[in-house]
C-alpha positions in Angstrom: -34.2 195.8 -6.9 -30.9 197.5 -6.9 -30.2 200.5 -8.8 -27.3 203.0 -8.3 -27.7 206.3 -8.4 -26.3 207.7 -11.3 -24.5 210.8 -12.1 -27.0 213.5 -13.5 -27.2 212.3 -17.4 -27.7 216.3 -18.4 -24.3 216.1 -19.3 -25.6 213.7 -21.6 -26.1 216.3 -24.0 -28.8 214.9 -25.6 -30.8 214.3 -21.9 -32.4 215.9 -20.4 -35.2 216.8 -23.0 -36.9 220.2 -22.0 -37.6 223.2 -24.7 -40.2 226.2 -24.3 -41.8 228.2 -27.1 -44.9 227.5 -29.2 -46.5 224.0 -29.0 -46.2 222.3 -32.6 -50.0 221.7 -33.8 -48.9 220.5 -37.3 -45.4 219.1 -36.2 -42.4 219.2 -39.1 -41.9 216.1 -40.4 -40.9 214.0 -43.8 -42.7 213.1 -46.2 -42.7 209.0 -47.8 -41.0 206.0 -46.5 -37.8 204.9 -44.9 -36.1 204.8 -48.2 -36.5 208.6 -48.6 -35.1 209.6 -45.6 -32.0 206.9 -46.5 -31.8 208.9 -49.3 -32.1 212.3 -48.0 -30.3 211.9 -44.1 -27.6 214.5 -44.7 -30.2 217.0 -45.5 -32.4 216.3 -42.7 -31.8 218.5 -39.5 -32.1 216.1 -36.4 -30.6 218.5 -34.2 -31.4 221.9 -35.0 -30.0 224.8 -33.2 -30.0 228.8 -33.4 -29.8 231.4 -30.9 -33.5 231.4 -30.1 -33.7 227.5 -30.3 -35.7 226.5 -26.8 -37.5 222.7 -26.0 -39.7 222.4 -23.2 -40.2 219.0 -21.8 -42.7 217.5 -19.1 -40.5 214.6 -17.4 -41.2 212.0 -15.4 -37.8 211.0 -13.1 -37.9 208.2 -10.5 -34.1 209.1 -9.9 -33.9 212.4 -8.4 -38.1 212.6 -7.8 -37.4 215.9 -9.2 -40.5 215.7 -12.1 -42.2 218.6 -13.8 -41.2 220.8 -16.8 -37.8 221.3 -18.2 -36.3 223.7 -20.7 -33.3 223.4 -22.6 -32.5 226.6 -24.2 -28.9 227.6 -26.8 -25.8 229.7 -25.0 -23.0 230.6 -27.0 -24.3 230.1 -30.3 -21.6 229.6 -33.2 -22.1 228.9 -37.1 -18.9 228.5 -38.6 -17.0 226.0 -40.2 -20.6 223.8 -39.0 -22.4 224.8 -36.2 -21.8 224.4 -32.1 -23.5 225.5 -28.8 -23.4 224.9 -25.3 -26.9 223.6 -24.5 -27.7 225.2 -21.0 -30.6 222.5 -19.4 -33.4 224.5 -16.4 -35.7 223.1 -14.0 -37.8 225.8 -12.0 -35.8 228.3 -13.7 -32.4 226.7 -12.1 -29.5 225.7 -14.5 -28.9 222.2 -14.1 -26.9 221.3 -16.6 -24.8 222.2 -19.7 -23.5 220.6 -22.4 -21.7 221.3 -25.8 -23.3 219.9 -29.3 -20.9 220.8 -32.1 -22.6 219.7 -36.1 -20.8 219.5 -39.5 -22.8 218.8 -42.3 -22.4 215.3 -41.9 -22.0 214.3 -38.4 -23.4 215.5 -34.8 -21.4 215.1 -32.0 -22.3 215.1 -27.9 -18.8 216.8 -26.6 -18.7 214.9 -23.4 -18.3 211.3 -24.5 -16.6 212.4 -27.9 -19.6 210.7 -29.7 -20.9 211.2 -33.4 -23.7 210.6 -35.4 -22.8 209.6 -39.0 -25.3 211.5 -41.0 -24.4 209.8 -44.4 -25.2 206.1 -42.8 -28.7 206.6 -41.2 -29.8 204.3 -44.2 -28.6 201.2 -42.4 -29.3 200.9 -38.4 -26.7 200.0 -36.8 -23.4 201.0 -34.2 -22.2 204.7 -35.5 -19.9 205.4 -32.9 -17.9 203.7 -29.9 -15.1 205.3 -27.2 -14.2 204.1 -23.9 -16.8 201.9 -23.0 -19.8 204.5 -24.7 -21.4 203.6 -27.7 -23.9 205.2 -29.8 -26.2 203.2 -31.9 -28.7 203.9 -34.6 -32.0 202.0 -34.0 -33.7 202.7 -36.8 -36.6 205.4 -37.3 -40.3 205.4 -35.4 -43.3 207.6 -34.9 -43.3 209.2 -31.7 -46.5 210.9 -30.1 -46.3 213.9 -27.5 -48.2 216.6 -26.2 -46.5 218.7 -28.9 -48.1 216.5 -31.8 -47.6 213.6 -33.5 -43.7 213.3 -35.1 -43.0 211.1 -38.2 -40.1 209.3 -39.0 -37.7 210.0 -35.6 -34.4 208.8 -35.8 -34.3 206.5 -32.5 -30.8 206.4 -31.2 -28.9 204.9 -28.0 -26.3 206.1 -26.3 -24.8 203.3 -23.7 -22.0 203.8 -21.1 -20.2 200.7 -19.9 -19.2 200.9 -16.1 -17.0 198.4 -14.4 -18.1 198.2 -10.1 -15.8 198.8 -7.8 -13.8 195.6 -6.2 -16.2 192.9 -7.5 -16.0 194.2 -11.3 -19.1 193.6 -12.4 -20.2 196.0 -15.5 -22.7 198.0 -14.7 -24.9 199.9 -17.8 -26.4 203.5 -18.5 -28.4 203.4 -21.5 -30.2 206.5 -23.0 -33.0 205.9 -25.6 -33.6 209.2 -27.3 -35.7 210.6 -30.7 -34.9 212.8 -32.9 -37.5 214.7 -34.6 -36.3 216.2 -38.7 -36.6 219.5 -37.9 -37.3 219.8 -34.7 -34.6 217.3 -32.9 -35.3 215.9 -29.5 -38.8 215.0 -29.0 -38.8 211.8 -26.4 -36.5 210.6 -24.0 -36.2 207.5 -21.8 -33.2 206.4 -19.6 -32.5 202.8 -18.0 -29.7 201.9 -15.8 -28.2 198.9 -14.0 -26.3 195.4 -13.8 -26.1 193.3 -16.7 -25.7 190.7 -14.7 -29.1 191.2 -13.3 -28.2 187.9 -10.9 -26.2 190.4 -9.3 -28.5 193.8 -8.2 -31.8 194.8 -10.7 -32.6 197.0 -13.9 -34.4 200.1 -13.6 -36.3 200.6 -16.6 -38.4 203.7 -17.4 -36.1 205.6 -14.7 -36.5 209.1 -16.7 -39.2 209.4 -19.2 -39.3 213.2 -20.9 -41.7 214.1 -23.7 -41.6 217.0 -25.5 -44.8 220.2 -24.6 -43.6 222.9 -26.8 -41.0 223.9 -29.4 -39.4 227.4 -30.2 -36.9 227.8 -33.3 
């Protein structure tokens, strides 16, 4: 199988999954089904942040063989007129990684592909934002299980880039599944890669897996 290497996804914004802080026993979640949370989206926080906001993360990563714990802690903290701050992502106490998430009270946005969430349409799944060959889709809401407890009623998102190879053209995709906890916000993380024309060089599947230890708000 052939896989390219791919440029580090923490500037991904939402890769990278790493916190620190307490471990969630009872973890925060909603209560009553899927058409609550249609109801209610806006006022769920899937991507809370705050000065002291820290994720820790145990990750698996076949890319860089670089596995263990990772943090992702909040730099530059701003509420006003929303909220924004630069998430700064660690592993072994190195910075590796940094990336802006700005929120209004309807959207979140990942700075370095210019991609939103639409917080009023998480009632319907479906494709919430697309630039320049990155899209971000809404799959739809799942329980997720980690060493930090069991979440209910994630918000499953993916985030594609679109690639086009060199001389031969062939498109080449980077796709980031990633959950998003009410409350808590990234709890699980896994990241695929590869041709889409798998005739042409192979898919990596389950390339980075990171699951989220311990939560600190």
């Amino acid at each position: 199988m052939v896989v390219r290497p791919l440029a580090r996804l923490a500037a991904l914004g939402l890769v990278a999954l790493g916190l620190v802080g307490c471990g969630l026993s009872t973890p925060i979640a909603p209560t009553g089904g899927q058409d609550v949370i249609a109801a209610q989206s806006v006022d769920q926080d899937y991507f809370p942040l705050g000065s002291t906001t820290r994720w820790t993360y145990q990750v698996e990563d076949k890319l860089s063989r670089l596995s263990g714990e990772r943090t992702v802690s909040i730099r530059d903290y701003v509420a006003k007129n929303g909220e924004q701050a630069n998430l700064v992502y660690l592993a072994n106490g190195q910075e590796v990684g940094k990336q802006q998430v700005v929120k209004t009270p309807t959207a979140i946005v990942w700075d370095a592909y210019g991609l939103s969430l639409d917080l009023k349409r998480l009632g319907t799944p479906g494709r919430m934002s697309e630039k320049q060959g990155r899209i971000i889709t809404h799959l739809g809401f799942e329980t997720v299980e980690t060493p930090a407890g069991r979440f209910e009623k994630c918000l499953k998102i993916e985030i594609q880039v679109n690639e086009r190879m060199g001389r031969s053209g062939q498109e080449y995709r980077k796709v980031d599944y990633l959950w998003l906890a009410p409350g808590v916000g990234p709890v699980k993380r896994v990241y695929e890669e590869g041709y889409v024309d798998q005739r042409v060089g192979g898919w990596g599947k389950d390339l980075i897996v990171s699951v989220l230890t311990q939560y600190q708000r």
